[in-house]
C-alpha positions as CSV (number, residue, x, y, z in Angstrom):
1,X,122.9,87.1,116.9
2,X,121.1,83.9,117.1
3,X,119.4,81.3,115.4
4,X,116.1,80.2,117.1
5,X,113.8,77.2,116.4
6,X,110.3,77.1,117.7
7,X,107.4,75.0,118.1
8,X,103.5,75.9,119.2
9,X,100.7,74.1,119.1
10,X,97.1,76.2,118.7
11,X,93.3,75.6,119.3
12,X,90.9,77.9,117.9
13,X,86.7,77.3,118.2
14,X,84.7,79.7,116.2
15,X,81.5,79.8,116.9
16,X,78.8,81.5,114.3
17,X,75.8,83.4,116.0
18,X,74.8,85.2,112.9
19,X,71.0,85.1,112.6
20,X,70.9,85.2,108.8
21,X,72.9,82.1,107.6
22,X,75.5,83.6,105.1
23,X,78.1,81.7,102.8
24,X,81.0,84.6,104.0
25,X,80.4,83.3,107.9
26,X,82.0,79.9,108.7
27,X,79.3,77.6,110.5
28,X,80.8,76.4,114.1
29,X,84.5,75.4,113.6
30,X,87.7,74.2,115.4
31,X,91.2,74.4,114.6
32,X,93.9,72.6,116.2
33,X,97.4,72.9,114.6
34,X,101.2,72.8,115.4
35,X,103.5,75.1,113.8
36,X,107.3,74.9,113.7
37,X,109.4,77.5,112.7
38,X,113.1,78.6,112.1
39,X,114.3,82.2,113.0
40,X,117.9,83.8,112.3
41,X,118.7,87.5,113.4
42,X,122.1,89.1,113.0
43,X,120.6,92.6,114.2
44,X,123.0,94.5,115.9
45,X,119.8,95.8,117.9
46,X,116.1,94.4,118.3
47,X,113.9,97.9,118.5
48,X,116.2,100.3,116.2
49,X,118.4,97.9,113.9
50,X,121.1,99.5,111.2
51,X,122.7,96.8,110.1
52,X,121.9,92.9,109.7
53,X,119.0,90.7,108.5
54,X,116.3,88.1,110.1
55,X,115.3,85.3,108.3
56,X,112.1,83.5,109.3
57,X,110.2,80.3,108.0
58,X,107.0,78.5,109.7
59,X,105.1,75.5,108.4
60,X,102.0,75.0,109.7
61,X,99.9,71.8,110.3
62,X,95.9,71.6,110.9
63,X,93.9,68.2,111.2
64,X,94.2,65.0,110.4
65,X,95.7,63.1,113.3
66,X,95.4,66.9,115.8
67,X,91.9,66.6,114.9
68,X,89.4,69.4,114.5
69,X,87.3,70.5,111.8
70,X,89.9,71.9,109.4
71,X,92.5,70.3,107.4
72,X,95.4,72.3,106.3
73,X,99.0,73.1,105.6
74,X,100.2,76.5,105.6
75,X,104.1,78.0,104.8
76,X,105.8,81.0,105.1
77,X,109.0,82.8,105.4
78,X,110.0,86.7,105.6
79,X,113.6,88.0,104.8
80,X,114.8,91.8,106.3
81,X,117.7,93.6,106.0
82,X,119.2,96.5,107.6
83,X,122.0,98.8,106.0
84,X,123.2,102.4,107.3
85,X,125.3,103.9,104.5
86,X,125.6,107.3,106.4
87,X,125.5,108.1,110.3
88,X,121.8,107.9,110.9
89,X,120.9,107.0,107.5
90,X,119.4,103.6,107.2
91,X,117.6,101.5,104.3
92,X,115.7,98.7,105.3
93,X,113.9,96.0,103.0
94,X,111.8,93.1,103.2
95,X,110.3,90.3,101.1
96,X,107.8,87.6,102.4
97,X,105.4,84.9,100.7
98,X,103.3,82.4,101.7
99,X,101.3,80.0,100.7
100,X,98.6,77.1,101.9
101,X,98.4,73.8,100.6
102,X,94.9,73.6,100.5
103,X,92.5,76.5,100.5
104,X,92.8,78.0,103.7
105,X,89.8,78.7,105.7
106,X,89.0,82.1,106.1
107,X,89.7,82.7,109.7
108,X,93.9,81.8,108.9
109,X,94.0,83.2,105.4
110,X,96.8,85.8,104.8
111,X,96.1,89.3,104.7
112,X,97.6,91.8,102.8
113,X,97.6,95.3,104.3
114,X,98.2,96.7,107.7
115,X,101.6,97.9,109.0
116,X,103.2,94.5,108.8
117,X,103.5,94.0,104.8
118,X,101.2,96.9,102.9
119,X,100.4,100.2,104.8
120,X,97.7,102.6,103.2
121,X,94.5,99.5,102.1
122,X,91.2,101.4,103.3
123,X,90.5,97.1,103.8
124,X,92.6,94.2,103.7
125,X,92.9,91.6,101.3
126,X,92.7,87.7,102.0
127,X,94.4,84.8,100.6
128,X,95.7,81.2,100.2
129,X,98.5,83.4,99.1
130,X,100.3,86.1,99.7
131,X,103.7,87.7,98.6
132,X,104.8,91.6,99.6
133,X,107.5,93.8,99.6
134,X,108.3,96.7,101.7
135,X,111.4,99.2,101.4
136,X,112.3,101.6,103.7
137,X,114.5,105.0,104.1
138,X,114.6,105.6,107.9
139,X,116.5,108.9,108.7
140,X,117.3,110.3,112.5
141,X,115.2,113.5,113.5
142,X,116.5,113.8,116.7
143,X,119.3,111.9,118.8
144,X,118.4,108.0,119.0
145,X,114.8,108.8,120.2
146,X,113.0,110.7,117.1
147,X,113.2,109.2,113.5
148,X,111.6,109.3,110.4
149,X,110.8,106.9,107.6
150,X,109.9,107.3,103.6
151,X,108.4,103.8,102.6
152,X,107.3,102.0,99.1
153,X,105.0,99.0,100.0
154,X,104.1,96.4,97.1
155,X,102.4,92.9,97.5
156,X,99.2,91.2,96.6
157,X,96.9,88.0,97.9
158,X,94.5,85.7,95.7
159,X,93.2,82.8,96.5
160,X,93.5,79.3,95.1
161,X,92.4,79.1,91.1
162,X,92.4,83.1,90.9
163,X,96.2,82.9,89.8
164,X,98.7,85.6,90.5
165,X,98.6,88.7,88.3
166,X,100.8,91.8,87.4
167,X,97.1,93.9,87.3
168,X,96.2,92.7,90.7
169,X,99.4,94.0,92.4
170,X,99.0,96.7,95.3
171,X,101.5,99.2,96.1
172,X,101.7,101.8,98.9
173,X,104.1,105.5,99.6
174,X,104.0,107.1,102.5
175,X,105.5,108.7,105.7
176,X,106.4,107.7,109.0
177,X,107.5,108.9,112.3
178,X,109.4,106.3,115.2
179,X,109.4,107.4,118.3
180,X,111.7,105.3,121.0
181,X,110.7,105.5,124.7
182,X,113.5,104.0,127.0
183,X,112.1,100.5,128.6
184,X,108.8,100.5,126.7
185,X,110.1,100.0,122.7
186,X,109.6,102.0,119.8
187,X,105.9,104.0,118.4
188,X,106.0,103.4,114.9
189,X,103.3,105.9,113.2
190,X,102.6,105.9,109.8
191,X,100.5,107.5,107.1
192,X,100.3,105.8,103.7
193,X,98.2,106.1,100.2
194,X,97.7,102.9,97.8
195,X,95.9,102.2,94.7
196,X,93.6,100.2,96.6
């Protein structure tokens, strides 16, 4: 249990050396930012959780008097919660959204697929925004080392003047194994399908 504040400060050069000029590549960039950010966990454990919630929320600030090339402001913030309702038996859930101020540039934009908000996109999707869902029933397969998991992944990004639509929403099913190795942390595999 804890509640955690944080602060980082980041520097990012990109530096284009495509021979074709292309509007999808950046020319030469930098990026300096700070980001603060809030964190609250009431896990009752960090790798294999059954019971609690985190909240998180980060603002982050580019240009102006950091400098650099690019001038934004980005936000997000991600609930989870954790509830066993039988011995081994757990359902997990989690909501997040974020947004940036001004259109982000494309080397910080959200993305939407992956194993950390919508498993089962061939490619992921970019944004200015992004909001996702995920919801989980993780079940023990063997002892505390061996689990499984069912999942139901839903979110979507767009950019600034696209809007947010019901049509453009992606969703994902699948299966999952967890496997937890003692001092090392937990192997999350998972295999999902989505209608993108």
């Amino acid at each position: 249990l804890y509640t955690k504040a944080g602060a980082s400060f980041r520097v990012d050069f990109i530096e284009n050396q495509s021979e074709l000029p292309s509007p999808a590549v950046p020319a030469d960039t930098s990026t300096r930012s700070i980001t603060l950010s809030l964190n609250r966990d009431t896990r009752n454990d960090f790798i294999n959780p059954t019971k609690g919630y985190t909240i998180f929320a980060s603002t982050e600030f580019a240009g102006g008097i950091l400098g650099g090339d690019d001038n934004f402001t980005k936000l997000f913030t991600q609930l989870t919660g954790y509830y066993e309702f039988k011995d081994g038996q757990v359902i997990a859930g989690r909501l997040g959204a974020g947004a940036g101020i001004k259109p982000l540039p494309s080397h910080v934009k959200f993305l939407l697929g992956g194993g950390d908000n919508l498993r089962g996109l061939k490619e992921p999707i970019e944004g200015d925004y992004i909001v996702f869902g995920n919801a989980e029933y993780r079940f023990r397969i063997y002892e505390e080392i061996v689990g499984g998991v069912v999942f139901f992944d839903l979110g979507q990004a767009w950019n600034k003047g696209e809007g947010f639509t019901l049509d453009g929403m992606k969703y994902g099913v699948g299966i999952g194994a967890r496997v937890t190795i003692p001092m090392l942390g937990m192997i999350r595999l998972d295999y999902g399908i989505s209608n993108g």
